[in-house]
N, C-alpha and C positions, 0 to 999 in steps of 0.2 A: 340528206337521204332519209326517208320515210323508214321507221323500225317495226319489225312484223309483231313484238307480241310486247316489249316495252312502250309505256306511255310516258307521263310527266311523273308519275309515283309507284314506279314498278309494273308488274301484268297487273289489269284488274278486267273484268266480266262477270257476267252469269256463272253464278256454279254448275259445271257438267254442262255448260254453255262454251264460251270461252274456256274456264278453268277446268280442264277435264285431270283426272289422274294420270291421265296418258303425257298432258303437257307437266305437270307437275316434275311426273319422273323426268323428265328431260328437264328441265330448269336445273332440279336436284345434278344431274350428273354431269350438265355442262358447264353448271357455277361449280362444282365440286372438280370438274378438271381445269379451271380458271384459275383458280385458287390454290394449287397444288404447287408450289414451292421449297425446296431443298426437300431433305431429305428426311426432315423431323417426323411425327404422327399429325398428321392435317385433323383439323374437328369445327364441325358449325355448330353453332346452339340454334335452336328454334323454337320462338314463339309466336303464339296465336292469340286469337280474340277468340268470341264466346258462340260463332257462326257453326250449324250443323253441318257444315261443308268441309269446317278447318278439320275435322277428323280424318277425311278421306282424303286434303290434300297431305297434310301431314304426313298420312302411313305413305304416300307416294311421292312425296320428296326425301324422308328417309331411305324407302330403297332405293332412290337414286343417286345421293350422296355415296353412302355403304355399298353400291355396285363399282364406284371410281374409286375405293378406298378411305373414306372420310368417315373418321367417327362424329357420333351425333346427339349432340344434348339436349334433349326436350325438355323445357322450362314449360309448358303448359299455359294457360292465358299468364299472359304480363303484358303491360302497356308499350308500342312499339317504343319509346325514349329510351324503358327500359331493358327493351332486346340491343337498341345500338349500342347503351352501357356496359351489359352483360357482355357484348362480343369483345369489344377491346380488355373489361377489367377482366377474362376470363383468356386470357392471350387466344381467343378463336381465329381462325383463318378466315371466318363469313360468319354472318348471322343473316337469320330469316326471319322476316315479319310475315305472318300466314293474316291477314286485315286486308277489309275492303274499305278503312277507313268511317267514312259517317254515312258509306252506302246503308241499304237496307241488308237482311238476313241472306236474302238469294242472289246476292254477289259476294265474290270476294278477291282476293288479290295476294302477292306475293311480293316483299321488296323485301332486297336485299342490301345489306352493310359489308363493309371492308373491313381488315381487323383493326381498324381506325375509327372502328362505329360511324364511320361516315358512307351516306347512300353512294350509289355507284357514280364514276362518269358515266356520259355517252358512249365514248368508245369502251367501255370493260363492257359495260349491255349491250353493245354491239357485237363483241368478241364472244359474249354467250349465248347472243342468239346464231351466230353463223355455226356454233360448236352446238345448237339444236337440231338444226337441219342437214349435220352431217354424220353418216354412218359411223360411230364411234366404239365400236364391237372391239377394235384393238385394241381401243385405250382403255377397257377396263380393269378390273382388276385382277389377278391371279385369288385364284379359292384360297390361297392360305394369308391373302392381304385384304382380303375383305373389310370393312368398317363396322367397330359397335355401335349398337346405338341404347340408350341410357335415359331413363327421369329423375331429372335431380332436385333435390330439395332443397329448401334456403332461398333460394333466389327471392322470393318475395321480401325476404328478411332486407335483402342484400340491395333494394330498391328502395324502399324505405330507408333503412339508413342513409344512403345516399341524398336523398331527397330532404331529409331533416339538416344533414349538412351543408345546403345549399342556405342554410339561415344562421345570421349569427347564433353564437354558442347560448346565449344569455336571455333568449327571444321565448319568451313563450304564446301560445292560441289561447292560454286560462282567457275566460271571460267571456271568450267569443261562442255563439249558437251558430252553429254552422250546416246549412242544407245541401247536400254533396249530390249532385246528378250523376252517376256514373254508366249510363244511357244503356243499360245490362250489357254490358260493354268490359273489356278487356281488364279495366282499372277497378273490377267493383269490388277486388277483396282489400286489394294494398290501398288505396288512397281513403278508404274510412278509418281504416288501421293507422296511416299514419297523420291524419288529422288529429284521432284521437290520442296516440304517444304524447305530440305536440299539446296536449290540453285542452284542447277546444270542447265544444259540447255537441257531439254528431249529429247529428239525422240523416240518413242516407237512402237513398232514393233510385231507382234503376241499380238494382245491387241483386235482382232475381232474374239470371238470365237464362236460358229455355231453351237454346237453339234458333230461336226464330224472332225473338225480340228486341234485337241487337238497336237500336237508334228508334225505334219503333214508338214514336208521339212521346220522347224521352230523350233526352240527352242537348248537343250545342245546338244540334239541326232542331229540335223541337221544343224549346227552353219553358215553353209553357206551364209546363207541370211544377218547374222548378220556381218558377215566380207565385205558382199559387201556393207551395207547400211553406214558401218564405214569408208569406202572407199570414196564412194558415198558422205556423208556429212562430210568427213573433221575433223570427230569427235576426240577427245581426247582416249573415252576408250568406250570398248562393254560388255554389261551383257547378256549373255546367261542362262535362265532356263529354268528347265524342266517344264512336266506338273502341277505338284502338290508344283513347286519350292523348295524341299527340296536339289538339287546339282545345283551349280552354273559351267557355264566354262565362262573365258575372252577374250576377243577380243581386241589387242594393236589399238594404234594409223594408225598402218601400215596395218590391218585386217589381223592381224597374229594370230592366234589361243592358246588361254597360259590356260594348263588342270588345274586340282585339282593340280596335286606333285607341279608343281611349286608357286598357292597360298599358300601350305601349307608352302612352303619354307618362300613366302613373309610374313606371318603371325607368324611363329616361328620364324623367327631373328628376325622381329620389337618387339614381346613379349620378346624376351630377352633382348633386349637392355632395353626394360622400366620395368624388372624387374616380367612377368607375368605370365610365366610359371611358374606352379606351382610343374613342373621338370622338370629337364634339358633335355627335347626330348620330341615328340610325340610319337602318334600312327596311324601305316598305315596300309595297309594291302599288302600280298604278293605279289599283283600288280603292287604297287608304285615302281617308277623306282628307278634302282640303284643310279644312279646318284642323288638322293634326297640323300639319305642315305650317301655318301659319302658327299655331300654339309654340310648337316646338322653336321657329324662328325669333318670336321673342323671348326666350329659354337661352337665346345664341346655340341653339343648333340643327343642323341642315338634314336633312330628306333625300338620300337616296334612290331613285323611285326602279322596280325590277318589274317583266310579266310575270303573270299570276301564277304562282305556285311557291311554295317554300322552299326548294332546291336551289330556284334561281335567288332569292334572300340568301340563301346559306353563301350560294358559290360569291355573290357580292361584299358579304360581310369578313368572305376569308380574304376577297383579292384585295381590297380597301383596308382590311385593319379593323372594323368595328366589330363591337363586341352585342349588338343588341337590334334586334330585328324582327320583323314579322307582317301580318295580314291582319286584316278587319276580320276574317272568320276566326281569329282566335291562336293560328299560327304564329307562336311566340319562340325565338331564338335567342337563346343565352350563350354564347358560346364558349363563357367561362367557366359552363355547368355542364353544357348536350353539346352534342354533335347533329342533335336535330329537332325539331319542334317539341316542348315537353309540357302540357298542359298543366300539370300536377304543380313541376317545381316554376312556371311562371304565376300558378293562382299564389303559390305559398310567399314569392317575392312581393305581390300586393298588399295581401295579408300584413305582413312586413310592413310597410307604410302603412297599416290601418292603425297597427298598434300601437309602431312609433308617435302620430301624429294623433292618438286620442278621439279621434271624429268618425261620424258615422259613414260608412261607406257611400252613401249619396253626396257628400261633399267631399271626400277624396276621391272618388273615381269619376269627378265629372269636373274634368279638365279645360274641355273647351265647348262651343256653342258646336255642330257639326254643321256644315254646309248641306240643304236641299241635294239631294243625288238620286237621279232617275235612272234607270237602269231598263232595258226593253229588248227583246230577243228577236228576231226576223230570222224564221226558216227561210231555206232555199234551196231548190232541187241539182242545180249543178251552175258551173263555170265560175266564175269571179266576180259576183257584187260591187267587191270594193275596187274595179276598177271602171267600172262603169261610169260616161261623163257626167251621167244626171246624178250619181249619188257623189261624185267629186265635189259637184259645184255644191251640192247640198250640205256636205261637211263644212266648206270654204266659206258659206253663207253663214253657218251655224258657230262657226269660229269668232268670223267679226265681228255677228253680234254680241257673243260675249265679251270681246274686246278685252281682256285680261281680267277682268271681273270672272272668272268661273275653269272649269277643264273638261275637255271633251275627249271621248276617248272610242273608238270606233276600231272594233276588230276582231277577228273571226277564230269561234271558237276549235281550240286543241283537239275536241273529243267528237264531235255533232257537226253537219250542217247546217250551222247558225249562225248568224252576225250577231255581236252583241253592245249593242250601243247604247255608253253611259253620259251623261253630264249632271256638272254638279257646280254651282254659284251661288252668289248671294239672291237672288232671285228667285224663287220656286217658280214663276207663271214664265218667269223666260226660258229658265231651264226647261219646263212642260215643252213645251213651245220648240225648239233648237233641235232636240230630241226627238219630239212631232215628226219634224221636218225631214229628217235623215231617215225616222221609220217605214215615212211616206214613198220617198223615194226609192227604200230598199223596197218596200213590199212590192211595188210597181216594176222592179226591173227584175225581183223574184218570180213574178206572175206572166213577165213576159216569155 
């Protein structure tokens, strides 16, 4: 069943578009009577990224909590990893992420954590959203049960720490120059801070955020800046995140550009070798390039494969048993660290093998050769594409000519009107080719 204001990663839209103050309050007070159990003082903590918008939903998720009774801790920008931490080591009932993620400035969004720091299921977003659309004037609070709400201090301390403990005791960054992207973006106070505790030699970059310049020709979505600045000063190694720092991408010594597949590579052989995965493989999604999956299989271990998004990593990595997961955009899952994607403490685990293994980031973080992967979009105005016979036969064709040489992957996106169809082989002119062929076929039976 289709959900009216939940996606794959919480509400997100246009600010005062979609996200108005009006739906805000109403998230606020029907998460806030979702979460209302026994009889103790209920409280969410809430943070934000660095959007002109988070202000206004803020002040109207607050009095929507504090209208159902819930006191409420505003933590001010922190990186969404470090709201799901904060909600559980903070015994909270909920936590808020106020982040649209690596949108631009003029959207934003709202997800929300358990007191388990972990995102919602389906059904508890379900259960909040039928408690939006219904009259809930009785279930609020009594004038004298009302909810505080509060700004607290430390938390940035209290992420940081956190995030240095994710590395052995004995591990220092001394020696390393390091170019921090933090895309004016949620992470731009704490993660130069705590680079620098660690030893390193900072430079940091997207660390002047405005209101409006959130991902803005900066950050994982735009690495650009970051590869020239690494160039520019000579640096060692480049951290690119997004707005809300939940996907990390890297930047070698040479401003060479190194995505999510290949950290994940660098972080599953160093965890095998010291004994840490907790099974022999990750988990990626169908995205992740072939050439991971081949690298990893002579490593002895197996590949996973989820649809795109990092919830469905997560929910795979808890129902299997494995300890380590993620995306090519950077979506990196530790789950013996987060409860959800943490860009900061998967750059700092690499880091970790840079310094163990002495070598320059260009030969530590380039693991495998990647397979050719085309990637191509087809609009379409209505009904079902993918069942049409002509683009059937076109996948079917496109399959055996790969013939187990490659992966094809054809399927309509979550968010848009759009098919989007990938393959990826040894081949580049066949892959061009196979790809061609199914676009062809979409565009013609889109125009019909």
């Amino acid at each position: 069943m289709a959900r009216k204001y939940f996606g794959t990663d919480g509400i997100r839209g246009r600010a005062n578009g979609l996200i108005t103050p009006e739906l805000a309050l109403k998230v606020g007070q029907a998460a806030g009577l979702a979460f209302q159990r026994g009889e103790h003082r209920h409280r969410v903590v809430i943070g934000k990224d660095t959007r002109l918008s988070g202000y206004m939903i803020e002040n109207a998720m607050v009095a929507g909590f504090t209208s159902v009774g819930m006191d409420v801790l505003l933590l001010g920008p922190m990186p969404t990893p470090a709201v799901a931490m904060l909600t559980k080591s903070m015994r909270a009932d909920l936590g808020v992420m106020i982040s649209a993620s690596h949108n631009l400035f003029d959207d934003n969004g709202i997800k929300l954590f358990g007191p388990a720091g972990f995102k919602l299921s389906d059904d508890v977003e379900s259960q909040i959203e039928q408690l939006m659309d219904e009259n809930i004037d009785k279930q609020l609070a009594q004038s004298a049960s009302l909810g505080r709400a509060r700004r607290i201090d430390g938390v940035h301390d209290r992420y940081i720490e956190f995030a240095k403990r994710t590395l052995p005791r004995d591990l220092s960054l001394e020696g390393l120059r390091i170019v921090v992207d933090c895309a004016n973006g949620a992470a731009y106070k704490v993660v130069p801070e705590a680079l620098w505790e660690l030893g390193a030699d900072v430079i940091a970059i997207g660390v002047e955020p405005d209101g409006f310049n959130i991902n803005k020709d900066c950050g994982s979505t735009s690495p650009e800046a970051l590869m020239r600045k690494v160039r520019e000063m000579r640096a060692d190694v480049g951290i690119a995140l997004d707005g809300d720092a939940d996907r990390v991408l890297m930047v070698d010594e040479r401003g060479h550009l190194i995505d999510g597949d290949q950290l994940l590579a660098v972080i599953a052989q160093s965890w095998k070798e010291d004994g840490r995965l907790s099974k022999p493989g990750i988990v990626a999604t169908v995205m992740s390039n072939l050439g991971l999956e081949r690298f990893l299989k002579e490593e002895g271990l197996s590949v996973v494969r989820t649809p795109v998004g990092d919830r469905y990593v997560l929910e795979q990595m808890l129902k299997q048993g494995y300890n380590l997961g993620g995306e090519p955009s950077g979506h990196i899952i530790m789950s013996d660290f987060t409860t959800t994607g943490d860009g900061f403490v998967a750059a700092l685990q690499v880091l970790a093998v840079v310094q163990k293994l002495g070598r320059p980031v260009s030969e530590v973080c380039h693991r495998f050769e990647a397979l050719p992967q085309i990637l191509k979009n087809v609009r379409y105005r209505s009904g079902k594409p993918l069942e049409n016979a002509t683009v059937k036969s076109a996948i079917a064709d496109a399959e055996k000519r790969l013939n187990g040489h490659g992966r094809l992957l054809v399927r309509s996106s979550g968010t848009e009107p759009v098919i989007r169809v990938m393959g990826e082989g040894d081949d580049r002119i066949v892959v061009e080719e196979v790809v061609d062929s199914i676009v062809s076929a979409l565009s013609f039976t889109a125009a019909a």
